[in-house]
C-alpha positions as CSV (number, residue, x, y, z in Angstrom):
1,X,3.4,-44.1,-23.2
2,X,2.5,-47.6,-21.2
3,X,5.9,-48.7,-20.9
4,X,5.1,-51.9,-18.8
5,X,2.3,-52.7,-21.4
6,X,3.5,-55.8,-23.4
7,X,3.2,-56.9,-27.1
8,X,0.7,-59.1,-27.0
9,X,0.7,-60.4,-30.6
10,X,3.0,-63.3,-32.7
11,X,5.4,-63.7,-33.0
12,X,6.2,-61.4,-29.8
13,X,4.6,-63.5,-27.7
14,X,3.6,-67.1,-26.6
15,X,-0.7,-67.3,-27.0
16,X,-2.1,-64.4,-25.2
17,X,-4.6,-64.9,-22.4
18,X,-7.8,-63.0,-21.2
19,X,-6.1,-62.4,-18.0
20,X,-3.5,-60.6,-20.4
21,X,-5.8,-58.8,-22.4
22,X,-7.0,-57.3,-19.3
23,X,-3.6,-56.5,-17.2
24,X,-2.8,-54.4,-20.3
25,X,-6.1,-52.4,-20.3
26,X,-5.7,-51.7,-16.8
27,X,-2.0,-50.3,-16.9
28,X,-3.2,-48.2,-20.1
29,X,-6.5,-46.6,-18.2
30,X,-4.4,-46.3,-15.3
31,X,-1.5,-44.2,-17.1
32,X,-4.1,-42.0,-18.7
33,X,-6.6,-41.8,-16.0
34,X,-3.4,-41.1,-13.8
35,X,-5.3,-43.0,-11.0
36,X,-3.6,-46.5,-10.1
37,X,-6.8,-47.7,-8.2
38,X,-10.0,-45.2,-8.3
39,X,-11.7,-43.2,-6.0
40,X,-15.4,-44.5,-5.0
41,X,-17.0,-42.2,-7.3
42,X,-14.8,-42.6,-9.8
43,X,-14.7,-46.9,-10.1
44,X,-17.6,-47.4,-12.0
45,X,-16.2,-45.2,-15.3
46,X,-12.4,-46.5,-14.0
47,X,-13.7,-50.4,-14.4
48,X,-16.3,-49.8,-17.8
49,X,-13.0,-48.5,-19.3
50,X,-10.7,-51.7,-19.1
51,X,-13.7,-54.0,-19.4
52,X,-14.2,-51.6,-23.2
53,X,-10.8,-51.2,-23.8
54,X,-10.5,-55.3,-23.1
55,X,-12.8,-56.0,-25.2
56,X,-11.6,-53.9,-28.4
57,X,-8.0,-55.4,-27.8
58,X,-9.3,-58.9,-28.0
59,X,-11.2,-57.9,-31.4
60,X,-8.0,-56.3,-32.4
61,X,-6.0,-59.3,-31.9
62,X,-8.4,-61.6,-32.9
63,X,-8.4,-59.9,-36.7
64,X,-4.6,-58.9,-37.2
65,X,-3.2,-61.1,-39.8
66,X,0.9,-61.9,-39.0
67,X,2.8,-62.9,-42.4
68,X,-0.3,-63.6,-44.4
69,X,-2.7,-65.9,-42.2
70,X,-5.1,-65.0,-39.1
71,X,-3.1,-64.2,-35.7
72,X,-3.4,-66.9,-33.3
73,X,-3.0,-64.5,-30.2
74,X,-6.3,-65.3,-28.9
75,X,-5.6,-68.8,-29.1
76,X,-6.1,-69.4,-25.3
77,X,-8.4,-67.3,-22.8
């Protein structure tokens, strides 16, 4: 589906940062959205959805245990 969204989880990738958290919310609301920026109208719901969608990845991450211990994705951010 979001082909240009990254793994962002060990041991895929080096620590992940809020700046990536976000990058990958934005590609995914703009694929489904189909909108790469929004219209006026439309930015409000456009920017709530990354800033959720941000927010449950970071939880996500933050839980995931990799080969029996805690992920350290959200080591940095």
């Amino acid at each position: 589906m979001c082909r240009s969204i990254k793994t962002l989880r060990p041991p895929f990738t080096e620590p992940v940062t809020d700046d990536d958290v976000r990058a990958a919310a934005l590609q995914y609301v703009r694929k489904i959205s189909g909108f790469r920026a929004p219209a006026a109208h439309n930015a409000e719901a456009f920017e709530r959805a990354v800033e959720e969608i941000a927010r449950s990845t970071a939880q996500l991450l933050s839980t995931l245990e990799v080969k029996g211990g805690r992920s350290s994705a959200r080591e940095a951010g």
